[in-house]
N, C-alpha and C positions, 0 to 999 in steps of 0.2 A: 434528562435530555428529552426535547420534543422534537418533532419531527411534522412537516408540512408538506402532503403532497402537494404542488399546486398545477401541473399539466401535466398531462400523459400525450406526447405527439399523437396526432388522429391515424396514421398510416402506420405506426408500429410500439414497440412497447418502452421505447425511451422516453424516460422524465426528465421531469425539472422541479427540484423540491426545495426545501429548508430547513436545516438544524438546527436549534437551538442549543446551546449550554451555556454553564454559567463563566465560561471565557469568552464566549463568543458566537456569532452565524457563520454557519458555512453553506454557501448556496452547492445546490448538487446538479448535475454529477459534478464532483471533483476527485482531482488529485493528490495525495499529500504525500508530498516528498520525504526522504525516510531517514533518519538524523538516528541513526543503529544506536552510537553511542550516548545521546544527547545531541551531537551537533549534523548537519548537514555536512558533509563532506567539503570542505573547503569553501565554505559558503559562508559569512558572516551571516549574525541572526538580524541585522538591519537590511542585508539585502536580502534574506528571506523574507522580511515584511515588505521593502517598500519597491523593488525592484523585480523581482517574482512574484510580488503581492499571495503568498501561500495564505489558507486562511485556517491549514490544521496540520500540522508535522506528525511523524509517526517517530517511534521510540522502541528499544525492544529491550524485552525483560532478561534473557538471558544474559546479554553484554553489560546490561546495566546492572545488572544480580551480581555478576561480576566486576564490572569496573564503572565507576568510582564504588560500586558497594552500598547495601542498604542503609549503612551506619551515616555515611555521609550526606547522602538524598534526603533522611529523616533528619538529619541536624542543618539544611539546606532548608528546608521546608516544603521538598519535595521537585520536582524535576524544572516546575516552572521559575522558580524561583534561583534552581541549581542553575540554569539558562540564559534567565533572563527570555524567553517567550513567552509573552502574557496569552497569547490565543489558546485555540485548544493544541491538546494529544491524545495520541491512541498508542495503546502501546500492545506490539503481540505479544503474545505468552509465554514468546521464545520456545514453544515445540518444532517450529521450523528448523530453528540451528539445535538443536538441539538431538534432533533425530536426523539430523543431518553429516552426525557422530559418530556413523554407525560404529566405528569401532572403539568409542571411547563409551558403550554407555548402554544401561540394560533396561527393557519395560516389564514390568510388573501389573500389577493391577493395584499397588499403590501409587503409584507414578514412575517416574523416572531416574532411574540413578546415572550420573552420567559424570566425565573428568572433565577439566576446567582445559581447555587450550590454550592456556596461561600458563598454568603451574602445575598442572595434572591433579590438581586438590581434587578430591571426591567431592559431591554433592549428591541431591534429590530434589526437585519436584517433582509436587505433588498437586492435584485440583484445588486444594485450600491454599496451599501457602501461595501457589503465582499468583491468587489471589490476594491475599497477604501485600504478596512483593509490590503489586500492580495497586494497590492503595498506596504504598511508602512512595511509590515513585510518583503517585499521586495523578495519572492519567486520568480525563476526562470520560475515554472508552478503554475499557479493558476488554482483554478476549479469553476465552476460556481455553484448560490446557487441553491439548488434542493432538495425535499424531497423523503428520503430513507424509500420508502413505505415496511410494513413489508410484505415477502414472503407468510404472512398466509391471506396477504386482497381480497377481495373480485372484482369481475370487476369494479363493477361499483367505488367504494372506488379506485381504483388502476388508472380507467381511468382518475376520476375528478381527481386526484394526478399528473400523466403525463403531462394531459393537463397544469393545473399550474404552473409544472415546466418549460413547455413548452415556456409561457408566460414570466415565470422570465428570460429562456433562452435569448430570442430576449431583453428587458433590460439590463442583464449583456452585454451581447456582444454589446449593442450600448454604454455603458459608459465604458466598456474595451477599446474599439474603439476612445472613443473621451479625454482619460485620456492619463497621460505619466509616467514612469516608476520613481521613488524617486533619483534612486542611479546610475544613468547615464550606467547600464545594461539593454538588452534585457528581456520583461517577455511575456511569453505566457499563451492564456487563454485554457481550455481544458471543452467544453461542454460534460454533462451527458446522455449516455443512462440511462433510466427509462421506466416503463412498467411491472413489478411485474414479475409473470409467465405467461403471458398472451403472447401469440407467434404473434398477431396482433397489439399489444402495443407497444412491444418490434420492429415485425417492421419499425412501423410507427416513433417510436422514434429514430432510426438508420437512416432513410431515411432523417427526418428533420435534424435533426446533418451534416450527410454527405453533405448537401446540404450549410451549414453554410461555408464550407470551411476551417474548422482552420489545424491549424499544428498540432494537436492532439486529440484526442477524447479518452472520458472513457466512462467504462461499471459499474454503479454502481445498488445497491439493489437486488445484489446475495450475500448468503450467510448469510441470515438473518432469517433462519428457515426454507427457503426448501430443499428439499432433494437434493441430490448432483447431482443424475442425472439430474433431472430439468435444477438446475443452469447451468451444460452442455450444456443441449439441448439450453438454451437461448444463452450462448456463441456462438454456432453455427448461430443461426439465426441473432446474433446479427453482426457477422463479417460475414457474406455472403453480407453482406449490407457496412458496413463501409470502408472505403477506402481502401484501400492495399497499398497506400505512405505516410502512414500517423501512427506514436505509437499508440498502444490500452494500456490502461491500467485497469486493471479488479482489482476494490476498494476492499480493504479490505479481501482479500481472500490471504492465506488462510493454509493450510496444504501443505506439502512436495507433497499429491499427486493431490492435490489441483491445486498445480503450474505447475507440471506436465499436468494434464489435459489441463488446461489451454493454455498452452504455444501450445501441439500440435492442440489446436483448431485454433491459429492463435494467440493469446493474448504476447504485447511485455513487461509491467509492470505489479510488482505486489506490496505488502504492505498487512501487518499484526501483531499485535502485539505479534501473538502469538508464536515466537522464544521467544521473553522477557518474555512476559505473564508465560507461561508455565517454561520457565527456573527458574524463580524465586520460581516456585512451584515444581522443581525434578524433569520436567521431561525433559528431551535430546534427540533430533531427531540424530540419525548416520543412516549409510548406512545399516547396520545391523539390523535396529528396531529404536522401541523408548525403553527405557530407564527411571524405575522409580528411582531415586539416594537415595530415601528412605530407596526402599527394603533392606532385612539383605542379601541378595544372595551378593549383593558389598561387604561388611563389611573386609571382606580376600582377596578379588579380584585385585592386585595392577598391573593388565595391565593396558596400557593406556584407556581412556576415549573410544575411537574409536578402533576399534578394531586392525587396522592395521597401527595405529601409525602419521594418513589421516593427509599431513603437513598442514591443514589448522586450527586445536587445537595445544593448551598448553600441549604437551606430558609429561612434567614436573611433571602433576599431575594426580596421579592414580581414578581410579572409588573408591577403598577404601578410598583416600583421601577425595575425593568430597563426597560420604555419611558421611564421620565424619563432614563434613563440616556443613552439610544440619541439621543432627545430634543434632550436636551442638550450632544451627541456628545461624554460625558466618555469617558476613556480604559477607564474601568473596565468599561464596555457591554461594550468587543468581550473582555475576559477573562473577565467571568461567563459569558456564551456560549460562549468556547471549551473553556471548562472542562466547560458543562454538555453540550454535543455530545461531547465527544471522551467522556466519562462514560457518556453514553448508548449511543455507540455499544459501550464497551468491555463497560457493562451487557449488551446486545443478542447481543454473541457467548456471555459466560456462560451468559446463559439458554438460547441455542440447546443448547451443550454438557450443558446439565441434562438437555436436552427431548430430547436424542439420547442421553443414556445412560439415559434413561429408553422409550425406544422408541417415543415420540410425537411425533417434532420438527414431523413434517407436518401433524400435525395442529395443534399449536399456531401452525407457521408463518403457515398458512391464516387463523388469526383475525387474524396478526401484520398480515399483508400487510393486509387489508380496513382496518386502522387507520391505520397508516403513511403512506396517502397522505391521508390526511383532512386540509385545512384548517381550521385553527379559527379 
């Protein structure tokens, strides 16, 4: 994987960069929508390419560890092929769901033992094998295993947490290092910051990473119950540290102004379920607000979804349509939504990228934000 910085806005610390792999560019900042199981939730993989125009899906190791299973990904030829998505993937390490278990599952300083949510079968990982796993399933970016400490712990709980990960860190990356890719492509590994809210964990954890050298680095365990501003200020401290030739990508976050934030703190990926999540539930991120499909205020309403027609939705179908949809819980609700969230959100990093190589991001953010939380 290469990586191209090519602007940093003159007024703050947002880019606009380039990726390279051997599936494909992804211009940055971007979004990738998160296909847990292999698929995007209710999404076909053609209107992921041609209708959302995504340019890298995300995958995750634990659900895929579990279902369909390593046996069959390896005799697929691996996830792209299991798919049918010829672009890139990133897939997490599954430490998120996985400590997210807490009562199905125990940590060690070998890794993790934990029960299946399926069947209650025992397992383990471990920093080798999600390695392992994360070659079968054949991802472009892998990510190292790490526990996603919750935003409400404590120091001392946060520090042993870090430090451990720490450990698994220098593991993963020697058997990243000493393995070789399944499917005769390029994979990169991508070490975790970690460090809760704590501003001296957080840097310590940035320093060691940066010091690793890889071609990418993530910022994860924001977003997991502390306040926003926090998470902020950690983005801050966290890329005053990390490289500047290198993608950040910030796990699992987040909201329209989420990404916004984000992005002008320095941050080039991002991932979240919550276009799909929420779409499947009525609600709809536009430029205008969000949007409950519920409400009876639709019911008569037959303008388009967006308000100005924004060519990156299905104008085809009015906001009255979509509430009868929702309505009448056909199946088609929760796909026009997911279609039109993950669109919008992929729109939303675009235009940032315009607005940053134009040397105004902050300023247009500014109006962004004042919008985005609007209910309509």
């Amino acid at each position: 994987m290469k990586f191209e910085l090519q602007h940093t806005d003159a007024k703050c610390h947002a880019r606009a960069g380039l990726i390279t792999t051997d599936h494909g560019e992804i211009e940055t900042p971007i979004f990738m929508p998160v296909g847990t199981l292999g698929s995007v939730k209710g999404v076909h993989t053609r209107e992921i390419k041609e209708d959302i125009k995504a340019q890298i899906i995300l995958g995750n190791t634990y659900h895929l560890y579990l279902r369909p299973g390593l046996k069959i990904l390896e005799q697929a030829g691996g996830l792209h092929k299991f798919n049918g998505w010829d672009k890139p993937i990133l897939t997490d390490s599954g430490g998120f769901q996985v400590f997210s278990l807490s009562d199905n599952r125990k940590l060690t300083e070998e890794g993790c033992t934990f029960r299946s949510h399926i069947d209650g079968s025992k397992h383990i990982f471990t920093p080798e094998n999600v390695v392992d796993t994360q070659r079968i399933i054949g991802a472009d970016i892998i990510m190292a295993l790490d526990e996603c400490t919750p935003g409400t712990a404590d120091y001392n709980y946060a520090k042993k947490s870090w430090e451990r990960t720490q450990r698994w860190l220098v593991r993963g990356l020697k058997h990243f290092d000493e393995t070789e890719p399944k499917y005769g492509y390029s994979q990169t590994f991508f070490p975790i910051v970690q460090g809760c809210t704590y501003k001296d964990l957080r840097q310590r954890s940035a320093e060691f990473i940066a010091e690793q050298g890889r071609e990418g680095n993530a910022i994860g365990g924001l977003a997991v119950g502390e306040p926003a501003e926090v998470m902020y200020e950690m983005i801050e401290v966290v890329n005053e540290i990390l490289p500047t030739d290198k993608p950040r990508y910030l796990m699992g976050v987040g909201t329209p102004v989420n990404i916004l934030e984000g992005i002008e703190r320095g941050v080039d990926m991002f991932d979240c379920v919550m276009p799909t999540r929420n779409g499947r539930n009525g609600m709809l991120f536009t430029k205008q607000g969000i949007m409950n499909m519920r409400n009876l205020k639709w019911a008569n309403d037959f303008s388009p979804i967006e308000a100005d027609g924004a060519s990156y939705v299905d104008t085809a179908y009015s906001r009255a349509y979509l509430r009868h949809l929702f309505i009448a819980e056909e199946l088609l609700a929760l796909q026009i939504a997911s279609i039109h969230n993950l669109a919008f959100y992929l729109w939303l990093v675009k235009e940032a990228r315009k607005h940053i190589l134009a040397d105004d991001f902050s300023s247009w953010k500014a109006s962004m934000v004042k919008q985005l939380s609007v209910r309509l």
